[in-house]
C-alpha positions in Angstrom: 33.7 -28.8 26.0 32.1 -29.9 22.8 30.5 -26.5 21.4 30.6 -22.7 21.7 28.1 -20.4 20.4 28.5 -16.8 20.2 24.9 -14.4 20.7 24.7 -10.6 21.3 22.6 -10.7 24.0 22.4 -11.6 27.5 18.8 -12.4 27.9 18.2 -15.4 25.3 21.2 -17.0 26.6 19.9 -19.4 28.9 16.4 -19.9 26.6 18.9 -21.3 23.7 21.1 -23.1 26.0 18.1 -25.1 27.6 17.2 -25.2 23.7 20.5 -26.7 22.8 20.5 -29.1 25.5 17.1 -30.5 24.6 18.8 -31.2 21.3 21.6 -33.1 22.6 24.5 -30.5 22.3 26.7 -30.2 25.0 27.0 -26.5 24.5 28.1 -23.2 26.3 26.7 -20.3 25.3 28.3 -17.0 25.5 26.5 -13.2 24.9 29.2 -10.1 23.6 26.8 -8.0 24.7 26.8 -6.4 21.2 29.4 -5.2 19.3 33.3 -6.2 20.3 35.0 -3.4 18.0 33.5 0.0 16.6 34.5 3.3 16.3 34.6 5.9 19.7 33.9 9.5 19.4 37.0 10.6 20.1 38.3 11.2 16.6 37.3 10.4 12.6 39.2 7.0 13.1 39.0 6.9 8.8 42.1 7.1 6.6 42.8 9.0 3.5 42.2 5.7 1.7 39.3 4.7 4.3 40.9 2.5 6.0 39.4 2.5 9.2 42.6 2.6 12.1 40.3 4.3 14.4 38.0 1.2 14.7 39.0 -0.4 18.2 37.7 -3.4 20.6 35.4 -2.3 23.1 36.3 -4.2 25.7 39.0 -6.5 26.1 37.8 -8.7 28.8 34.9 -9.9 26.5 37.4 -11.0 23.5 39.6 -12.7 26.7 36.6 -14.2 27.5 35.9 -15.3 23.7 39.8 -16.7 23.7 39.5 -18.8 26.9 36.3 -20.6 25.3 37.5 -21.3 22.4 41.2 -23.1 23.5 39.0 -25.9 24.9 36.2 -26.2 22.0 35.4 -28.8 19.2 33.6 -26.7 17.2 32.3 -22.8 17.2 29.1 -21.4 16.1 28.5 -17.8 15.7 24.9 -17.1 16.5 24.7 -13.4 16.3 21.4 -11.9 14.6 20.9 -12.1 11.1 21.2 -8.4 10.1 23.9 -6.1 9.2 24.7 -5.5 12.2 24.8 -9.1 13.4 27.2 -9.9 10.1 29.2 -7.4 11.6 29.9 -8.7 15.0 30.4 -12.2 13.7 32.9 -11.0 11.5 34.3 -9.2 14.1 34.5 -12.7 16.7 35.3 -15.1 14.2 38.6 -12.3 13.5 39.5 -13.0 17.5 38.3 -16.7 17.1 40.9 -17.5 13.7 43.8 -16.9 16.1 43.2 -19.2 18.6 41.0 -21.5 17.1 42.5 -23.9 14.0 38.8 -25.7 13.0 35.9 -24.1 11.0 34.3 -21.3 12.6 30.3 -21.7 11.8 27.4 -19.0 11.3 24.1 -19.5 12.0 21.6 -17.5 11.8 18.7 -17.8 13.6 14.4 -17.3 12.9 13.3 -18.1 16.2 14.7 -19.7 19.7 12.9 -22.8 19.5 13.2 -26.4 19.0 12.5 -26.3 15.1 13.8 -23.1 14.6 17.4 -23.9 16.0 17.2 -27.2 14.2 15.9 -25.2 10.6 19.2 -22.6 11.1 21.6 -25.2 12.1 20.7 -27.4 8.5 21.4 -23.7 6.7 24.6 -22.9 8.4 27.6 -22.2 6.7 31.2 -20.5 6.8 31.9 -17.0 8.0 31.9 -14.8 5.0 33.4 -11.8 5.5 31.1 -10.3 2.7 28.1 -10.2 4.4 29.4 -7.7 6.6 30.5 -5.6 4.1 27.8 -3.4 3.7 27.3 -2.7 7.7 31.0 -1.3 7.7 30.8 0.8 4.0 27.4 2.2 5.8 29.3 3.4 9.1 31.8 4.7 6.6 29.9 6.7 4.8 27.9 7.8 7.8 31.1 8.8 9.8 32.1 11.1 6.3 29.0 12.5 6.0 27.9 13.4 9.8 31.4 15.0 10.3 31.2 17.0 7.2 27.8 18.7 7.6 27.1 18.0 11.0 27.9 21.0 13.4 26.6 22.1 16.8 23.1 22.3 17.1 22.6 20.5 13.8 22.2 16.7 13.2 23.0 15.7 9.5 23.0 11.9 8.8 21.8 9.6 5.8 18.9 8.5 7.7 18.4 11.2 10.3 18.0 14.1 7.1 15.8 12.0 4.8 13.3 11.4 7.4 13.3 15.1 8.3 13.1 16.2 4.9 10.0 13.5 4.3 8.5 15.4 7.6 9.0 18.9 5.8 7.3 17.4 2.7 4.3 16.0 4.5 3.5 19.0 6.9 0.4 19.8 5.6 -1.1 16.4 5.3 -3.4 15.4 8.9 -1.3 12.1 8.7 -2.1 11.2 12.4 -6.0 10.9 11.5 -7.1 7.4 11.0 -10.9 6.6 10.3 -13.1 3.8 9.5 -15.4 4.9 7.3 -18.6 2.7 6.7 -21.1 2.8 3.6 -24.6 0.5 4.0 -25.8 -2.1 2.0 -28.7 -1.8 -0.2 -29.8 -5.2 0.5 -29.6 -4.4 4.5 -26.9 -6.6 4.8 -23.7 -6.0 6.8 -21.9 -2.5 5.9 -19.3 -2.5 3.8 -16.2 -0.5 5.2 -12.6 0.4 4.6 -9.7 2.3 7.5 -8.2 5.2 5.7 -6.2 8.0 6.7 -6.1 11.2 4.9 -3.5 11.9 1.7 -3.0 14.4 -0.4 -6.4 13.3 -2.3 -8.3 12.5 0.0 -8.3 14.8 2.7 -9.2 15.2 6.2 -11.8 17.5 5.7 -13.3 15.0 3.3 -13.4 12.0 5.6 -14.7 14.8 8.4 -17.7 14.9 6.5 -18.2 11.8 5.6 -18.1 11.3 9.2 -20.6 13.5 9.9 -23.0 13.6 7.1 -22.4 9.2 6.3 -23.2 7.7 3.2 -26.6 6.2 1.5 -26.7 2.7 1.2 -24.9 1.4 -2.2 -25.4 -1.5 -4.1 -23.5 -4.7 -3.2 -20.8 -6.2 -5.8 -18.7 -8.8 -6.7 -17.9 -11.2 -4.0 -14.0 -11.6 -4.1 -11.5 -13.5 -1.5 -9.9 -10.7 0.5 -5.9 -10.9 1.0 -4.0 -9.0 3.6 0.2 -8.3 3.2 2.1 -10.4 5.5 3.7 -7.8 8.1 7.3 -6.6 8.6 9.0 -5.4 12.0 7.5 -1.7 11.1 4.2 -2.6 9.8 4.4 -4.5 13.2 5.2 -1.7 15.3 2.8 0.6 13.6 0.1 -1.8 13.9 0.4 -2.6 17.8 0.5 0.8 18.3 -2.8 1.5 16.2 -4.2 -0.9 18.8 -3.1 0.4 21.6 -4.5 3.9 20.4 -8.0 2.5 19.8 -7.9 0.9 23.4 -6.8 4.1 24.4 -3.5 2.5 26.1 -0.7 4.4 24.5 2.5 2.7 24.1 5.4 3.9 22.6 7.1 2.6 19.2 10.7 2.2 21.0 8.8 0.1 24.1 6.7 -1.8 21.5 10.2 -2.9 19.8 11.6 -3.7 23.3 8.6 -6.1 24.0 9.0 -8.3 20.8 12.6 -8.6 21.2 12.4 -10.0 24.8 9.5 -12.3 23.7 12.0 -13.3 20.4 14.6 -14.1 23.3 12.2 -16.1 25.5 11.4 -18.5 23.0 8.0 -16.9 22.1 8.6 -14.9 18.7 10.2 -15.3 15.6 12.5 -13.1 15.3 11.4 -9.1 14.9 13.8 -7.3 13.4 13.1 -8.6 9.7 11.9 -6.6 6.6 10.5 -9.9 5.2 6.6 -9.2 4.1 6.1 -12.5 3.7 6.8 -16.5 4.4 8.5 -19.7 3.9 6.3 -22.7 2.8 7.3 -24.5 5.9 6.4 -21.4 8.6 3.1 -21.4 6.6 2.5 -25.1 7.2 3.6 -24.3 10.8 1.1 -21.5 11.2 -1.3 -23.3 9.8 -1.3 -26.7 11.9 -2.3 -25.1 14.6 -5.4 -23.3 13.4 -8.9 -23.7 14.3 -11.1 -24.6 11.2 -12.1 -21.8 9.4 -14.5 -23.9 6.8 -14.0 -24.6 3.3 -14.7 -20.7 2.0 -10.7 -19.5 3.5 -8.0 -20.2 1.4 -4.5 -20.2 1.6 -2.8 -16.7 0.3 -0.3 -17.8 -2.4 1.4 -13.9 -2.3 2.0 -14.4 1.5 5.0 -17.3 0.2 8.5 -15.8 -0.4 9.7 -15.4 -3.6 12.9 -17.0 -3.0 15.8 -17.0 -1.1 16.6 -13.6 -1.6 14.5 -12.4 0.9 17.0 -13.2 3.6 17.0 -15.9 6.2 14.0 -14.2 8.4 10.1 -14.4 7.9 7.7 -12.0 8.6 7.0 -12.0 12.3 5.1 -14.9 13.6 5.0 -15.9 16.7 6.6 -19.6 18.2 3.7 -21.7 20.3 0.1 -21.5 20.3 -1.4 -18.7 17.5 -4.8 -17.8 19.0 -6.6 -16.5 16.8 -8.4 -14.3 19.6 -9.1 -10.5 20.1 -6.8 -9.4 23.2 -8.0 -5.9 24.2 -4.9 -3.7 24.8 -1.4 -4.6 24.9 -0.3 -4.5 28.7 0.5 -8.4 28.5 2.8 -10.2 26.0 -0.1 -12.5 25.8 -1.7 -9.3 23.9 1.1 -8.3 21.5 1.4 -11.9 20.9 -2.0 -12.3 20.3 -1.9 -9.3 17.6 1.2 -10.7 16.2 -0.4 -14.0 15.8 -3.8 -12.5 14.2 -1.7 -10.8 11.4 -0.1 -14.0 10.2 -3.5 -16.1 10.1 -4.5 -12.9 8.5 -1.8 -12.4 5.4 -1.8 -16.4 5.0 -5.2 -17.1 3.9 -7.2 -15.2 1.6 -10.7 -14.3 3.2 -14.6 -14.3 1.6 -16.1 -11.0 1.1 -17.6 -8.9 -0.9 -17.3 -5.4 -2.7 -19.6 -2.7 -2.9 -20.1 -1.7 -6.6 -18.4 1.2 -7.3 -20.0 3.7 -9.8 -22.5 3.5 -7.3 -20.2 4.3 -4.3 -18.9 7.0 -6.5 -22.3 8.5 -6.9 -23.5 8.3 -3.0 -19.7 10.1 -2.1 -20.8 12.8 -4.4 -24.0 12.8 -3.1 -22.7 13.2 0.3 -20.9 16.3 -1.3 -16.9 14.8 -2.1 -16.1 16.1 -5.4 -15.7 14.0 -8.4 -12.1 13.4 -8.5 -12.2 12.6 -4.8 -15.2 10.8 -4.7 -13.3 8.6 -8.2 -10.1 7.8 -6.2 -11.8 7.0 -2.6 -14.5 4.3 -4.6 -11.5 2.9 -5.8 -9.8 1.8 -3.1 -10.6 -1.0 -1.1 -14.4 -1.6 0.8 -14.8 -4.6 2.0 -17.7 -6.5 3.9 -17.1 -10.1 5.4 -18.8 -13.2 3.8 -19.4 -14.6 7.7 -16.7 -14.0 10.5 -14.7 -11.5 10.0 -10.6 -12.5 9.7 -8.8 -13.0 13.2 -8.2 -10.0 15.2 -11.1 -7.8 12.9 -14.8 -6.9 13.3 -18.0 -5.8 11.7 -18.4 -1.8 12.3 -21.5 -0.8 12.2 -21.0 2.5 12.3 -18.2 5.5 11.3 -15.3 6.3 13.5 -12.4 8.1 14.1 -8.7 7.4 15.9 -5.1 9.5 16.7 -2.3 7.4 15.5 0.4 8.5 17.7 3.0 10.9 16.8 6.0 8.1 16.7 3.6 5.5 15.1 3.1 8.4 12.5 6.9 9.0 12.1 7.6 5.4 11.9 5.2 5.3 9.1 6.5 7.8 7.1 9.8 6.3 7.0 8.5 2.9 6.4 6.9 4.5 3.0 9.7 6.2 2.3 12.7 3.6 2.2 13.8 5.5 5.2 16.2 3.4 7.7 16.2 -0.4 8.6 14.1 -2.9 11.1 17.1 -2.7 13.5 18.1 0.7 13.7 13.6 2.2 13.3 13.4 2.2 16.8 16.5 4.0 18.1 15.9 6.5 14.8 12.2 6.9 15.6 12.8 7.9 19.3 15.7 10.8 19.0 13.6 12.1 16.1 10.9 12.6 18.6 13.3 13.8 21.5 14.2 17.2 19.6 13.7 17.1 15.7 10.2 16.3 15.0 6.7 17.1 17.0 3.1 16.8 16.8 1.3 20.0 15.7 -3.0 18.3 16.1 -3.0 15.6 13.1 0.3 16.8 11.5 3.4 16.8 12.4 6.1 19.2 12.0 10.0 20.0 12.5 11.1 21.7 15.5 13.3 24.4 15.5 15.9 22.1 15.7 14.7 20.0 13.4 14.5 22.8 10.9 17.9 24.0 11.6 19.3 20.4 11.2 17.2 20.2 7.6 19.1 23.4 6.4 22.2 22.2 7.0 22.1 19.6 4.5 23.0 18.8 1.3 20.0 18.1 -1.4 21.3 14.7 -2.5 20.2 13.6 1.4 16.7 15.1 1.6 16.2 12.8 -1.8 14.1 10.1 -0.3 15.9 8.1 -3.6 19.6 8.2 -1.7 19.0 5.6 0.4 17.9 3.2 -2.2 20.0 4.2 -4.7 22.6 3.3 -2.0 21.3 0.4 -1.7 21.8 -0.8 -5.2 25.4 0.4 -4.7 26.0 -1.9 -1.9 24.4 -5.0 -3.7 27.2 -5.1 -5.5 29.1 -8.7 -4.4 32.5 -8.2 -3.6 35.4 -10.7 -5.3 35.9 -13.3 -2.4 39.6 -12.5 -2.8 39.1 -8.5 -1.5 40.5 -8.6 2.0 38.4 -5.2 2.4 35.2 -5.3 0.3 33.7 -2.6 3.5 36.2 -0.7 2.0 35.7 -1.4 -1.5 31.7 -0.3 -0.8 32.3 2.4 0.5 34.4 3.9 -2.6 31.6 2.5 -5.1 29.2 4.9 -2.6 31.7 8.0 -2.9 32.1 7.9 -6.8 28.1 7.7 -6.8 28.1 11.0 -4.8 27.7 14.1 -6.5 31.1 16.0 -7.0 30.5 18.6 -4.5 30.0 16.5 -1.9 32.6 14.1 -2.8 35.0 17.7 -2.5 33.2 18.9 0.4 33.6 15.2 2.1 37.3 15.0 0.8 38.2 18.2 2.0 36.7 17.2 5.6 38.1 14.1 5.5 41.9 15.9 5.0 40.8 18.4 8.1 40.2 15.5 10.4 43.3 13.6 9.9 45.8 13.2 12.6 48.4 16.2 12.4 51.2 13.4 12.7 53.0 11.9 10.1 50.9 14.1 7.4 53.4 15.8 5.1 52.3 19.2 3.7 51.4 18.0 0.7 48.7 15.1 2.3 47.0 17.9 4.2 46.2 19.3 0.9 45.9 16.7 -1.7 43.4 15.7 -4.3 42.8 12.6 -2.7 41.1 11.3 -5.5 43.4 8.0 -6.5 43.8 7.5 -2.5 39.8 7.4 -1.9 38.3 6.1 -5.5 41.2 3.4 -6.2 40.7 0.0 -4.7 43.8 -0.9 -2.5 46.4 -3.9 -3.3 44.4 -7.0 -3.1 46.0 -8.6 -0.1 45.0 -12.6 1.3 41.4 -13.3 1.7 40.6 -14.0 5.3 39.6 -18.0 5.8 36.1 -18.5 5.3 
């Protein structure tokens, strides 16, 4: 056997083998189905130093099987996904690999299950570094402390799981599931200019309500301008197919939406989803863009939708791996449609469009007239009308008229969080759909906490409901750990504890104590300051091979 590569999940197996294969590899492919080693429920599993002895291997049969393909390899790749969670797992295989295994052991990480893509990750491939999966273990960590410290039955603390909650307490009162396209015509009977807006804390839904009602005078046309669009993330994604769904009224949920891109990312069809990238390569633009129908000379390519640099990850924003229609599919009920969606927001955020602008003291003054007040009628002028200069971009139309739209509840929530800095592209799905199980519900437009919700809210500390934790833990984790820490999880996770404010870092201390096992604990442990135990590093010991 020439190579082994290591994948999470079952169903792209056989799509990257056949991939491999028409590359010349002689591989086997094997899926861990996930994680191989994580924490149970039964107990803390976290030291007094956090160390973590309660993390365990899930399932021994899959690290035999791991074992018995690697004694008769040339060479191992570790092909899990390229997010924390993926750095995780490879970390976790290439710990079994390194035992039985004396060559290099090889990560890739891949943008796609295709041909190029494979061929793209396999040029960018490098060592295991146990770095990268540093921050995925301080984050379980600190998550483990802090949900069995203020956690308790019939309330749900967590980093994520409180912010968001918190965010929903905030918003309450705004009608954040409205969504309208409001349109203002032309002076020179031209087409209307338009803009989708939903209602803020500005501009309300009683304003856009009348708006809708009473419309607008025709305003005089502006500048003409070249209209850009922000490439889309897995969220924006999410939130946007199930805005399209809504209109077509054929609901779909967020955590079925997320299911859908993943298996078309496994079959070959779709970059891969779970990415926060808001933007592309030069070469996925020059893909995307070779095979586009002419749009004539007037649409231009979109020089914000190129990444900055490398540190925006390995991943683009979604795209998807084939054909890019260019079409209007009404309705998602096919992966044609979502593809179809997908494929009209790239060839959307990578050219920049002609249109034009209405002018906007004189927007201003027909609001007023049609009875906003000043301040509203200032903000909502300023904000972006547009009218197309000939076809409208893929995927978008002409209206003609106002209208109105329900985003759905979870769409709504997903939103929210998005705006906030609330939660990842892997774990928004899973996070949107217990939040609507029990904690969060639709009240008309709004939504609101449940009683559990509420309860869950009160239970915890301020520093969580501070949409600013979560990137201000961020920042703490960005921190590079010296190659030689054995640990740097570890090493995280302190940084993160001496960042929390003291009464939390008591109250999490003290809980920490309470939860060890009664074993082998002196008197004096139970009760400790464990201060130079939690907040010092621990003896550097030999870096693991790389």
């Amino acid at each position: 056997m020439s190579e082994v590569w290591f994948i999470e999940a079952v169903g792209k197996r056989k799509t990257l083998e056949a991939v491999l294969q028409n590359m010349g590899h002689d591989a086997v492919v094997y899926a861990t189905i996930g994680h191989i080693a994580r924490h149970d429920d039964k107990s803390l599993g976290i030291s007094l130093d956090l160390h973590e002895p309660g993390r365990k291997i899930l399932d021994q049969k899959v690290v035999d099987r791991i074992i018995e393909l690697v004694q008769t390899a040339d060479s191992v790749i570790v092909a899990s996904d390229a997010d924390e969670a993926g750095d995780v797992i490879a970390c976790d295989i290439a710990d079994v690999v390194n035992q039985h295994f004396n060559g290099p052991v090889t990560r890739v990480r891949l943008g796609g299950i295709d041909k190029l893509s494979v061929e793209v990750a396999i040029e960018r491939s490098g060592p295991i570094d146990y770095r990268a999966a540093a921050p995925g273990r301080a984050k379980t960590i600190i998550d483990r402390l802090i949900g069995t410290t203020y956690s308790r039955p019939g309330a749900v603390v967590g980093r994520r799981q409180t912010a968001l909650l918190a965010a929903v307490d905030r918003e309450k009162d705004v009608d954040l599931a409205a969504r309208y396209v409001i349109v203002a015509p032309a002076k020179d009977h031209g087409d209307y200019f338009s803009i989708e807006i939903g209602p803020d804390h500005i501009v309300t839904k009683a304003d856009l309500d009348l708006l809708l009602k009473k419309g607008i005078r025709p305003v005089q046309p502006g500048d003409l301008a070249h209209i850009g669009f922000s490439a889309r993330h897995f969220g924006d994604v999410l939130v946007g197919l199930s805005d399209v769904a809504q209109k077509n009224e054929n609901p779909a949920k967020i955590a079925d939406l997320a299911q859908s891109c993943q298996e078309l990312y496994m079959t070959g069809r779709m970059s891969y989803p779970r990415t926060s990238a808001r933007g592309y390569k030069p070469q996925t633009i020059n893909r995307i863009s070779k095979k586009l129908p002419d749009f004539g000379p007037e649409v231009v390519p979109n020089p914000n939708a190129v990444m900055a640099g490398p540190g925006d990850g390995p991943h683009d924003a979604i795209y998807p791996i084939g054909k890019v229609s260019g079409s209007v599919h009404e309705g998602l009920a096919t992966p044609e449609g979502i593809l179809s969606e997908v494929g009209n927001a790239a060839i959307r955020s990578t050219h920049l469009w002609p249109g034009q602008i209405p002018d906007k003291d004189d927007l201003r003054h027909a609001l007023i007239e049609a009875g906003l007040s000043s301040k509203t009628a200032r903000e909502l002028a300023s904000r972006r009308w547009v009218r197309w200069d000939g076809a409208p971009p893929p995927g978008m139309t002409k209206p003609t008229k106002s209208s109105f739209f329900n985003r759905s509840p979870d769409a709504v929530l997903l939103d929210l969080a998005i705006r906030n800095g609330i939660g990842t592209p892997s774990s928004w799905p899973e996070l949107i759909s217990k939040s609507m199980e029990k904690l969060v519900e639709a009240n008309g437009t709004k939504l609101q906490l449940t009683k559990a919700g509420q309860t869950s809210l009160d239970a915890a500390p301020a520093f969580l409901k501070d949409p600013e934790f979560s990137n201000k833990l961020n920042e703490w984790l960005a921190k590079t750990p010296a190659r030689t820490d054995n640990e740097p999880w570890r090493t995280m996770a302190i940084e993160v504890m001496r960042n929390l404010p003291e009464d939390a870092r008591n109250k999490i201390k003290q809980s920490l104590i309470a939860n060890q096992p009664k074993e082998g604990l002196t008197p004096a442990q139970m009760g400790v300051d464990i201060k130079e135990r939690a907040f010092e590093r621990s003896p550097t010991m030999a870096p693991r091979p790389n």
